[in-house]
N, C-alpha and C positions, 0 to 999 in steps of 0.2 A: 504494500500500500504506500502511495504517497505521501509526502508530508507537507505542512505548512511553515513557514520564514517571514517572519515579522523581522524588519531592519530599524532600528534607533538605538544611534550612536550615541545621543547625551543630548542635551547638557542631563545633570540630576534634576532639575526640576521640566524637564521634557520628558523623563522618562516615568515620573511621578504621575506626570497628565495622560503618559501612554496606557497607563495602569488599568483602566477602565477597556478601554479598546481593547490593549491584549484580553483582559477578558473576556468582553464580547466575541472576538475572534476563536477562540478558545470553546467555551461554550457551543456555538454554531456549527464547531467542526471537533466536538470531543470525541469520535473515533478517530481522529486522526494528532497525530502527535506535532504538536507544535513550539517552535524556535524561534531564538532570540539570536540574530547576530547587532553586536553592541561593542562599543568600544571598553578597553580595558579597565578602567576605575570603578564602571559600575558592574562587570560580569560577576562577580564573586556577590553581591546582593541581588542582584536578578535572577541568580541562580535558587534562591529560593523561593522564587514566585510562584505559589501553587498552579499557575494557569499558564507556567512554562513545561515542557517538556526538557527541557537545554537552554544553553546558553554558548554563543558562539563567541569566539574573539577574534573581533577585527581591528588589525595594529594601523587601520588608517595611512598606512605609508604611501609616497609619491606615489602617485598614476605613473609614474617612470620608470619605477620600479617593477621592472618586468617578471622575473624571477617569485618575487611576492604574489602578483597578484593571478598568477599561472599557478603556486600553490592555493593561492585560496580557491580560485576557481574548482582547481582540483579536489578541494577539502568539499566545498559544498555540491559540486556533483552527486558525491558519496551519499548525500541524505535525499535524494531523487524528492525532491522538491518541486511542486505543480504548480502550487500557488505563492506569491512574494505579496505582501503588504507591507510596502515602502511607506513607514511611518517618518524618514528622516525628509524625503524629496528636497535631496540636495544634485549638487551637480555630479558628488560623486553618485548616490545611488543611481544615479542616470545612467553615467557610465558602465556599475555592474549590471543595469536592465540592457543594455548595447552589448556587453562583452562577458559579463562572469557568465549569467544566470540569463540568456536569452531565449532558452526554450519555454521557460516557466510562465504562468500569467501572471501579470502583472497587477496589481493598485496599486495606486499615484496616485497625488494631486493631476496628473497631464489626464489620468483616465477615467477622471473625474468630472471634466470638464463640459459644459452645456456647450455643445453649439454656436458656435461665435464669440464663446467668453476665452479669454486668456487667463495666461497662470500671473501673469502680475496681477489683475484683479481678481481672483481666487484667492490670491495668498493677502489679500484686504483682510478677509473676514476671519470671526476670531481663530483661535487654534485649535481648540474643541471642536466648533463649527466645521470647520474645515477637517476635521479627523470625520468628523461625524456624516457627512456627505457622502465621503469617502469609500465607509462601510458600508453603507446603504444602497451605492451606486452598486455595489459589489455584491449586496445579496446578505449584508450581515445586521440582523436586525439590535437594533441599539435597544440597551437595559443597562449597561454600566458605565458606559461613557461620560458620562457628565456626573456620575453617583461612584467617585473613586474610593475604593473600600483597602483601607492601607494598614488591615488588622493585623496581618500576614505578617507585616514589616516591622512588628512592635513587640517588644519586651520589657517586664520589669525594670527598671534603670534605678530602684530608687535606691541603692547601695552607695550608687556614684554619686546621685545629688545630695545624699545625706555626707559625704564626702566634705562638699561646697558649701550646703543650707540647709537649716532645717524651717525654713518657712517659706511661702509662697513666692515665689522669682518670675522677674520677666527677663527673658531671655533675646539680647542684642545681638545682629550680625549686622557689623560694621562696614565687611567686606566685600568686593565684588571681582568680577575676574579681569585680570592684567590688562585683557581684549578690551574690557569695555571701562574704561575709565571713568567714561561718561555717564554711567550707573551710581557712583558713588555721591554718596551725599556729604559733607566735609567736613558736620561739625557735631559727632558724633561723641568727641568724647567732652564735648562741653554738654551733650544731652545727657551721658551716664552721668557725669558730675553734677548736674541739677537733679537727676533722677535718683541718686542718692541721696539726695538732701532732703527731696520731697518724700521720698518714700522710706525713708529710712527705719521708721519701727514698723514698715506693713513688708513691703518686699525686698528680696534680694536682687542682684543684677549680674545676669551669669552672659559670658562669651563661651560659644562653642566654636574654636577656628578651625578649619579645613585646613588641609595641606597646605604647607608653605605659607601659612595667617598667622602661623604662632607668636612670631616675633613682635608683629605688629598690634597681638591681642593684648601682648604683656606691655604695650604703652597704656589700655585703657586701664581706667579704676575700677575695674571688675573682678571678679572671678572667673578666669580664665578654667573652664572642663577643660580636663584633659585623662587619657588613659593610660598611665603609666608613659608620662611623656608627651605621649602622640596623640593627633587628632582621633574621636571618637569617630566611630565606623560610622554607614551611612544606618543602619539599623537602632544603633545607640542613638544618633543625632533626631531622628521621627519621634522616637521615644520620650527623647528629652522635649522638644518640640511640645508633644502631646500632653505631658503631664506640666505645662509652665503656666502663669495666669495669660504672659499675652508674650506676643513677637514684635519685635521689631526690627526690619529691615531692610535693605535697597532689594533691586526686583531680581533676587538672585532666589536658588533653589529652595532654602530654607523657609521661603517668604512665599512659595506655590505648597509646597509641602503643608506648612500651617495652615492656608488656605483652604486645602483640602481637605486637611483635616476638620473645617467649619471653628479653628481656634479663634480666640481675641486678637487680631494682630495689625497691623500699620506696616505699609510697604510705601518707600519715597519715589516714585518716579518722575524724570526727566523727562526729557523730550526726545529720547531714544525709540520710546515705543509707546505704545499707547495699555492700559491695565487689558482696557477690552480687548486689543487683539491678541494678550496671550493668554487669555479667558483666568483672569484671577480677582478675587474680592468678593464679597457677599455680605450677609445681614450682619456677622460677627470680624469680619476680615476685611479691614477699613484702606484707603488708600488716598493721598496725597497726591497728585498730578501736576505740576508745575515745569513752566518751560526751561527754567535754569535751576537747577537744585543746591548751588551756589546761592539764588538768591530766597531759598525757605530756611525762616527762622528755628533758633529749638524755641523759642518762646508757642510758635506756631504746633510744632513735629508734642511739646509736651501737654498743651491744652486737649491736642486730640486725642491723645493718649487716655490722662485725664478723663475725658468723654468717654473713651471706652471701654475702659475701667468701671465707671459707675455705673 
């Protein structure tokens, strides 16, 4: 029997939102065994995803790299693969529908497409939306899509925050990735320094840094998590996430994750993207929109907060 190959490479908070779909995908085709190829950082937690079968790793290396990409083609032969639901539609998955994987059927965004619409205004609408489309064009009837269930991904933690705190904490990420600078909000650690002051006999203020954040976590006045050193796994991180009063943070993964979770949280956006088109915020998971993020106060980022809180 054939198999089915769902492709998302990242970021964490893309594969968060994928979460739903691979289910529905899953679901729809439970006699048939279904895969994850994904980039390195996240295989080792996707691999416990009950609505995986596997989990593949693809080292993303140059399209030049001939040699590479001749063995992977060759690795995924191997699992005679029918259908591909191309959740990343990037240029490279383009390229493996042209050259790894071109017997297979394909979903896209391209095969997605109404009749005289284009993939630049396709790719307008939100993310969800446009996942959601997707499946349906394709014959997979939505139920978890939009209702991301990230129970799977969650353990006890509270050894470690009793580590840190033993009272209710809001938990900051400050950080965002190297790529997007223009994510970053700048006056972050004047917000935990007032958010100390205010909150000083109700809650704690905990930093959980990712990879290569460490350095930078131990400028703020917080309580930097950590596990024996090192950043917590992305398993620990949801967990911690899910048991905090609220989140605060720029539009990085931690900040879709709480969201979905339906947490209390605040995410800052710039003028990089818009909340709506990467489908995040709701009745508890508040967000800030502004065209310069340079020019939002913490007077501003702690009143709402504040609001949310109460």
């Amino acid at each position: 029997m054939s198999n089915i190959l769902i492709i998302k490479h990242g970021s964490l908070g893309d594969l968060i939102q994928a979460n739903g779909a691979i289910k529905d995908i899953k679901e729809f085709y439970e006699n048939r065994k279904v895969f994850l190829l994904t980039s390195n950082p996240y295989s080792i937690f996707m691999s416990e995803c009950p609505y995986l079968d596997g989990v593949i790793i693809d080292k993303r290396l140059p399209r030049w790299n001939f040699l590479y990409l001749y063995n992977l083609r060759k690795l995924l032969l191997k699992y005679n693969f029918s259908k591909v639901f191309d959740l990343q539609n990037s240029k490279r998955t383009k390229f493996y529908k042209k050259f790894i994987l071109r017997n297979a059927e394909w979903s896209s965004s391209i095969s997605t497409l109404e009749p005289g619409q284009n993939k630049k205004d396709f790719d307008k609408y939100p993310v969800l939306d446009r996942m959601e489309l997707q499946l349906k064009k394709h014959g997979i009837p939505i139920k978890y899509l939009k209702n991301i269930d990230l129970e799977w991904a969650q353990e006890d933690q509270s050894k470690i925050i009793n580590q840190y705190t033993n009272r209710d904490y809001i938990l900051i990420f400050p950080f965002c990735s190297k790529k997007h600078k223009s994510k970053k909000w700048p006056f972050f650690k004047e917000l935990i320094s007032k958010a100390r002051r205010v909150f000083k006999n109700k809650y704690s203020i905990l930093i959980a840094p990712g990879p290569g954040e460490i350095k930078e976590a131990n400028e703020f006045n917080a309580n930097v998590v950590l596990i024996n050193g090192k950043p917590v796994d992305i398993k620990t991180l949801i967990s911690l996430i899910n048991a905090s009063k609220l989140v605060v943070a720029n539009d990085t993964g931690p900040a879709h994750i709480a969201s979905h979770l339906n947490k209390k949280g605040l995410a800052l956006f710039g003028s990089h993207t818009s909340p709506e088109k990467v489908s995040i915020g709701n009745s508890n998971f508040k967000i800030i929109n502004v065209k310069n993020l340079a020019d939002l106060s913490v007077d501003t980022v702690m009143n709402k907060i504040k609001t949310i809180l109460n």
